[in-house]
C-alpha positions in Angstrom: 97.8 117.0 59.2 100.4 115.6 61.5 103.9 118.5 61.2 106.1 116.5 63.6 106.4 112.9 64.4 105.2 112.9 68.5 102.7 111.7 70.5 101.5 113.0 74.2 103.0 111.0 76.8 104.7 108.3 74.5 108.0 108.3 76.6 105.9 107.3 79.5 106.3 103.4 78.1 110.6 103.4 78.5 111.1 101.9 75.0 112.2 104.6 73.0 116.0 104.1 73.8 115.8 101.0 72.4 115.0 102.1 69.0 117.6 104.6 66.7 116.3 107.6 65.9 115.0 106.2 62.4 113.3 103.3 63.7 111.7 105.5 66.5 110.5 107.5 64.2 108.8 105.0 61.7 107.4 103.0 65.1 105.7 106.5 65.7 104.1 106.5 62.5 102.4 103.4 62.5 101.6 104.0 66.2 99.7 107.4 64.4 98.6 105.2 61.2 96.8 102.7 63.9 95.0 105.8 66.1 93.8 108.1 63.3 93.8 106.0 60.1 90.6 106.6 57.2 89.1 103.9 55.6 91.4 100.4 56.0 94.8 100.3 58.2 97.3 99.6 55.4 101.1 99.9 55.1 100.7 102.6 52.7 98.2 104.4 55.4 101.0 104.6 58.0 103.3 105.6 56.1 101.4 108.8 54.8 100.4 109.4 59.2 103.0 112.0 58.8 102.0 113.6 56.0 104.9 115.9 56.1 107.4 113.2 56.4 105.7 110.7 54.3 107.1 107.2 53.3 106.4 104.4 50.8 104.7 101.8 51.7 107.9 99.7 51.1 110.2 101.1 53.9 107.0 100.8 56.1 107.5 97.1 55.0 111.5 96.9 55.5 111.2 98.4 59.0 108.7 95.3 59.9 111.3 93.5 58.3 114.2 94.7 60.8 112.7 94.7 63.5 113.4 91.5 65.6 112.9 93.1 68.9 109.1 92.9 68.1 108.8 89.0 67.1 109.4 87.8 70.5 107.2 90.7 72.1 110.0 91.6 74.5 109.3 95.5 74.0 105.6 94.5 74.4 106.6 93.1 77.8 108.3 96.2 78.5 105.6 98.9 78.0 103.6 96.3 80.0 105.4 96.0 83.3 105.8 99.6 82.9 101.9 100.0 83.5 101.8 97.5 86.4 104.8 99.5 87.9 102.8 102.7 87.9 99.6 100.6 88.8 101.2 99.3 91.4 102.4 102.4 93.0 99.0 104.1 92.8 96.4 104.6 95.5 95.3 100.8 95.9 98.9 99.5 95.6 97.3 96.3 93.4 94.9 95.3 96.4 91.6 93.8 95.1 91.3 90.9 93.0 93.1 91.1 89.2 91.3 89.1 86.4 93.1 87.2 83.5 90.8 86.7 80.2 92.3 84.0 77.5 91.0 83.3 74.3 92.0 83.2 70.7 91.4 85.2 67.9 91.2 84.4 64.2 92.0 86.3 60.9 90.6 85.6 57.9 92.6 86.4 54.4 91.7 84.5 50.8 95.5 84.7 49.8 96.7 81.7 48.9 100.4 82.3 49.2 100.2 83.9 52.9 102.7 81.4 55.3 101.3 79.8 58.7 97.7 80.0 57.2 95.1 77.0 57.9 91.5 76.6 57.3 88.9 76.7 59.7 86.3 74.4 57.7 82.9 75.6 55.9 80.6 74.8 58.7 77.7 76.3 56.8 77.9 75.4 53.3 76.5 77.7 50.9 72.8 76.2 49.5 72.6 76.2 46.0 69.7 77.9 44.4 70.3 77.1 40.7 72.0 75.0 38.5 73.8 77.5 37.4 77.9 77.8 37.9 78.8 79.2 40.8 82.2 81.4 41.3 85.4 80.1 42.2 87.1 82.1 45.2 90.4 81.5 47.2 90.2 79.1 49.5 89.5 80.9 53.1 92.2 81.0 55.6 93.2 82.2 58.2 96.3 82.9 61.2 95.1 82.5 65.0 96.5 84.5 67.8 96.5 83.2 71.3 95.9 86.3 73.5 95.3 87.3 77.0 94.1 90.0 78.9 94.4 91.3 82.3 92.3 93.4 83.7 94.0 95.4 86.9 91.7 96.1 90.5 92.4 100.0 88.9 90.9 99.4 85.9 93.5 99.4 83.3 94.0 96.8 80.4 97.1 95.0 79.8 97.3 92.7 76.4 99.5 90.4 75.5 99.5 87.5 72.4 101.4 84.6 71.2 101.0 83.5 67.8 99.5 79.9 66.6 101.9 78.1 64.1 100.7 75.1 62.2 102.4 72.0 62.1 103.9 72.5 58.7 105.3 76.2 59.3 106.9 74.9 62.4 108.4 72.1 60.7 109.6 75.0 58.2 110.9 77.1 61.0 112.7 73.6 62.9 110.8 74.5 66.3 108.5 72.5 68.5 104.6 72.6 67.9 102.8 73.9 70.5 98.5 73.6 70.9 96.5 76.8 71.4 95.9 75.6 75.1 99.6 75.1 75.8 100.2 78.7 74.5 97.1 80.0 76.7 99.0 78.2 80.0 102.8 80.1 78.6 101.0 82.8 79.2 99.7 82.3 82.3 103.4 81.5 83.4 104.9 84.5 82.3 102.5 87.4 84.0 104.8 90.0 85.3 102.8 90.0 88.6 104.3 89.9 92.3 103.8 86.8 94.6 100.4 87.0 96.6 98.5 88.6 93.8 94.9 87.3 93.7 94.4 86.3 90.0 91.4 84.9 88.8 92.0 83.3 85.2 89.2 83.1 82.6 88.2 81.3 79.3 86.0 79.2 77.3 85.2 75.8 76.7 88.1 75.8 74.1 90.6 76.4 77.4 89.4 73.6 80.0 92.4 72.1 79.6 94.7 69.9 81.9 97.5 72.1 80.7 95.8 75.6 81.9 94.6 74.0 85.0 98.6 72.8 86.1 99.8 76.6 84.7 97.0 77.9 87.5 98.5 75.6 90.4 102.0 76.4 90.0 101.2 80.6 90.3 98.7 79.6 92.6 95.8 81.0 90.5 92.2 80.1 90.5 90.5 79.9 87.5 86.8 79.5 86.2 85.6 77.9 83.2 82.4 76.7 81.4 81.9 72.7 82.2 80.5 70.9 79.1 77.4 68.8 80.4 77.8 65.7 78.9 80.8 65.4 81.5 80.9 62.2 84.1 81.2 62.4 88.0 83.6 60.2 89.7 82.7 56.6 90.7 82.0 53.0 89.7 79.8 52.7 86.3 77.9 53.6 85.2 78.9 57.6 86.1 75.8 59.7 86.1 76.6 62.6 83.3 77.1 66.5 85.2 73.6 67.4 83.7 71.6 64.8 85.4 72.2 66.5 88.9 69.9 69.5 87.9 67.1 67.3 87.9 67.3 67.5 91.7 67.5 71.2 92.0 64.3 72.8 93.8 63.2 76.4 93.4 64.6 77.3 97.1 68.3 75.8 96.1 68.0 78.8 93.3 69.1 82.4 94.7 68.6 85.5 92.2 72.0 87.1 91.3 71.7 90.7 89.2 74.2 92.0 87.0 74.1 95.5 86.5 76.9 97.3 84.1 78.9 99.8 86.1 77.8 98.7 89.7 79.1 96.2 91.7 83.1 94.9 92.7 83.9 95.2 89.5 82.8 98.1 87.9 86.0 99.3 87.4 87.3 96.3 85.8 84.2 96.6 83.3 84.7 100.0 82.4 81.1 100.4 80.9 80.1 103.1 78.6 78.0 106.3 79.9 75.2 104.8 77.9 75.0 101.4 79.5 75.1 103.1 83.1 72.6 105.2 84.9 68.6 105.1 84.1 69.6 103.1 80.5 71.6 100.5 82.3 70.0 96.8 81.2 69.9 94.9 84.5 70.5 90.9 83.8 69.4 88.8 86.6 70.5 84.7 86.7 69.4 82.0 88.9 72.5 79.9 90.2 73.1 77.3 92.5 77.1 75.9 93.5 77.7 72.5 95.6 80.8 70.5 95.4 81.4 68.3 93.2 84.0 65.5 92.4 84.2 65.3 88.5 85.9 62.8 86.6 89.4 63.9 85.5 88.9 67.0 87.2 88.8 66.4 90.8 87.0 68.0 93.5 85.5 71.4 92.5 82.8 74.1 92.9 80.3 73.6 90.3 77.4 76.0 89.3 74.7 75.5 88.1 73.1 78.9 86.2 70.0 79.8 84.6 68.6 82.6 82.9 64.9 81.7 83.4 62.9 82.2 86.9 62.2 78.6 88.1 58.6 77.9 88.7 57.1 75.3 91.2 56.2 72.3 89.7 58.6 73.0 86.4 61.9 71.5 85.5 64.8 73.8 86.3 66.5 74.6 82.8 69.6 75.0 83.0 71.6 77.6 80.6 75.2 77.0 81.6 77.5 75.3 84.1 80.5 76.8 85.3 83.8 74.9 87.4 86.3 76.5 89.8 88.8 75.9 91.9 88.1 78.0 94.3 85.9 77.1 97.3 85.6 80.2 98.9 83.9 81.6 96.3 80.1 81.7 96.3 78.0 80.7 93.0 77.3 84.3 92.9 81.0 85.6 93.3 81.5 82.8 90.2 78.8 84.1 87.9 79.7 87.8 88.5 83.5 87.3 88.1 82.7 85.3 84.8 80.3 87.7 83.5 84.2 89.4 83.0 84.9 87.1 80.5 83.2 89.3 77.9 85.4 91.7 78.2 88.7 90.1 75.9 85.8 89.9 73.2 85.4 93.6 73.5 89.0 94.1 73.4 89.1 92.0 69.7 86.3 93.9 68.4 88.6 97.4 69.4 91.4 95.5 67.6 90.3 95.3 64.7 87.4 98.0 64.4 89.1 100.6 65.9 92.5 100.1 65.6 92.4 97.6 62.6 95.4 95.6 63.1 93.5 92.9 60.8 93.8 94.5 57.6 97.6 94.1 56.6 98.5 91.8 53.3 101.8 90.2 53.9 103.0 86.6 52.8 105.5 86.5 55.6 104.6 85.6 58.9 106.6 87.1 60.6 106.1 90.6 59.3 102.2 89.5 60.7 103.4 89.0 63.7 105.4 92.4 64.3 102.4 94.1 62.9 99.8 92.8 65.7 102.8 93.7 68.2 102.5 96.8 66.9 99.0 97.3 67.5 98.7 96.1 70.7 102.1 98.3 71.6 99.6 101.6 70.4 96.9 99.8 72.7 99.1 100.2 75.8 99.7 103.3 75.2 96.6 104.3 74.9 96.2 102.6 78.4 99.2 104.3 79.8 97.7 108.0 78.9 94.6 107.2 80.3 96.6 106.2 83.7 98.1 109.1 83.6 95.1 111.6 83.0 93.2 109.5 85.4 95.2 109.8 88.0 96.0 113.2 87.8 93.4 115.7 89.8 90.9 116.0 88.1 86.5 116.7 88.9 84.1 114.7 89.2 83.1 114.7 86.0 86.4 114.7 84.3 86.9 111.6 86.7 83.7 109.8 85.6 84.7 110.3 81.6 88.2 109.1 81.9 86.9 105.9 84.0 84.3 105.1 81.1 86.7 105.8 78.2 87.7 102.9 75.9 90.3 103.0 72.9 87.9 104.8 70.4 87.1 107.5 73.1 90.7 107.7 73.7 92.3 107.6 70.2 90.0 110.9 69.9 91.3 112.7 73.0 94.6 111.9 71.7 93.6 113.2 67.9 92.5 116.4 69.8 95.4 116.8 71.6 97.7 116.6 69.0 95.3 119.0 66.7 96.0 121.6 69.6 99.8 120.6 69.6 99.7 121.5 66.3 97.7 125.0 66.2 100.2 126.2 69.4 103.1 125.0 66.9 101.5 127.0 64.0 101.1 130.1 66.4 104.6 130.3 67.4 105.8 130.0 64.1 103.8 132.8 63.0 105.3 134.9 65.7 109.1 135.5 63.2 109.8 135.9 59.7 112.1 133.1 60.2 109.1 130.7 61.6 107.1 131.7 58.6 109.4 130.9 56.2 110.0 127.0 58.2 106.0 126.8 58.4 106.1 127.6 54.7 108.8 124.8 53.8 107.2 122.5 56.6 103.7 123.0 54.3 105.4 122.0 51.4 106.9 119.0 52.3 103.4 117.4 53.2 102.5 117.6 49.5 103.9 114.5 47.8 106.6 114.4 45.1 104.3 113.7 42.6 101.7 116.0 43.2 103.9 119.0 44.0 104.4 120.0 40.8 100.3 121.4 40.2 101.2 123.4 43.0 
């Protein structure tokens, strides 16, 4: 039972003055709804997150309605370069080497009257085992949210999205239509980072695009993606396809590179759980080999070759993946390792939605979508911020070590605790006066609902 509408440290961020004392109030309520919500994240479940100032799910809905300050993420922003301020200002002062994850993310909804929802195509068609008549359902849809993820040389996570909008919804709204690659390289563009920082920008095959490679050059940014094989090198025809050069590769041009969870450069930036490290950690060990390259419509680059069986002599080399960067002072070794990163913005969707479920709304208007996700990736950051701050206050060894390792479920339990105790020391005081009894009394009340307060 939550008695008064707070959380630990949520000042920290700077955007409470931008909200009246109303709105502030309802943005901590979902912010509680998305930590400590049972069963699915609905609007009626934040509403009742205070159950002692409890609202219907309809002004849950009108607040998402109001609020234009969260379409355009501009208090996401905020809380963000809030973090880097502090993470800038710590011990390491940014030195080391900052990582930037991009990828997109789908939801799926069968509602046919949701806005800005496309289909994603049955790639595997249901086989039918009878002739008898099989059940009509709602066509499948779903929105698609561009997001990126930076991970800082301290550790800390820093989210931020844009949203996908289909060719008919932007004709709707009158604005320009933009690709999922060119809102992957806006992105890029607008990191709140100083000049000098060394950013190394990740993604899949869906981002090897012209479009993310120009966004790299002008911040001066390298950035390493997978190389599909049936790519050309430069030259007169016919051009000899990428994967016909690892049928020259010898078992002495393969070096063994092992990947280890919470060991290594970037350990912090992994932030592996206390059951992947120590005697239980599962050691993956690749084969790789780099030389430059000069591919067509790509240029000169550092291509690696990477594979995740042990060559034999006298065998072909198979090869499992190839991976291009920009950078040539990295080694195929430094390349694997600092794509092995890449994983990590898949983590960070599966926390999304598991954890935090920012999936599970059911509106027909976009935009209320949209300030719904900004929502949940505001409580994200803020669940990043705490963990700054009790990390880098003094603490043991031990308390160091679980802090490092903690990810949002850990830490939407720390905070459930710490409110729990907030709320016993609360209780205690109030017990202390005839005055506080009688408050704790009324206080009680109210967190039964109108309509069940009468059987009491």
């Amino acid at each position: 039972m939550i008695m008064r509408p707070t959380l630990p440290g949520i000042k920290r961020l700077e955007i409470h003055s931008y909200f009246s004392t109303a709105g502030w109030t309802m943005l901590l309520r979902l912010m509680m709804g998305f930590i400590q919500h049972w069963g699915s994240m609905s609007a009626s479940a934040a509403g009742e997150s205070i159950r002692t100032m409890g609202r219907h799910r309809a002004n849950v809905i009108r607040f998402l309605a109001r609020q234009k300050l969260l379409s355009d993420g501009w208090i996401l922003n905020r809380a963000a370069r809030n973090i880097l301020k502090r993470e800038l200002a710590g011990k390491r002062r940014g030195r080391g080497v900052w990582v930037f994850v991009v990828d997109q993310t789908f939801v799926g909804h069968q509602s046919e009257k949701m806005e800005n929802t496309f289909s994603r195509a049955n790639y595997r068609p249901r086989q039918k085992n009878s002739n008898r008549r099989q059940l009509k359902y709602a066509k499948r849809s779903c929105h698609c949210f561009v997001c990126g993820l930076l991970l800082t040389p301290g550790g800390a996570r820093i989210p931020c999205f844009r949203s996908y909008y289909t060719r008919d919804y932007c004709q709707q709204r009158k604005c320009k239509y933009r690709s999922q690659t060119e809102l992957g390289a806006e992105l890029i563009c607008q990191l709140p980072l100083p000049e000098g920082a060394r950013v190394t920008v990740l993604g899949d095959t869906a981002f090897d695009a012209a479009v993310i490679r120009r966004a790299c050059r002008e911040r001066n940014y390298s950035w390493i993606v997978p190389l599909n094989p049936e790519r050309v090198l430069e030259g007169p025809k016919p051009r000899p396809k990428v994967s016909s050069l690892a049928k020259n590769l010898a078992v002495r041009d393969l070096a063994a590179v092992q990947l280890t969870p919470g060991k290594g450069d970037f350990a912090a930036h992994q932030r592996a759980a206390r059951c992947r490290r120590g005697r239980n950690a599962l050691t993956r060990t690749f084969y790789v080999h780099g030389e430059r390259r000069n591919i067509r419509r790509l240029g000169e680059v550092l291509l690696v070759f990477s594979s995740q069986e042990k060559p034999q002599r006298g065998q072909d080399v198979r090869i499992h993946k190839l991976l291009v960067t920009n950078d040539f002072t990295l080694s195929a070794a430094e390349v694997v390792r600092r794509y092995d990163l890449r994983w990590q913005i898949e983590l960070f969707f599966k926390e999304l939605k598991s954890t935090l479920g920012i999936d599970q709304y059911r509106f027909r208007e976009f935009e209320k979508v949209e300030r719904w996700v900004a929502l949940g990736l505001l409580t994200f950051l803020y669940l990043e911020s705490y963990r700054h701050d009790r990390f880098s206050n003094k603490l043991t060894p031990q308390q160091k070590r679980w802090w490092q390792a903690q990810r949002t479920h850990g830490l939407c339990h720390a905070i459930t605790r710490q409110m729990e105790l907030d709320e016993l020391q609360f209780i205690q005081r109030s017990t202390q006066t005839p005055r506080g009894i009688r408050r704790l009394r009324r206080t009680l009340k109210n967190s039964i609902t109108l309509e069940f307060r009468i059987a009491t």
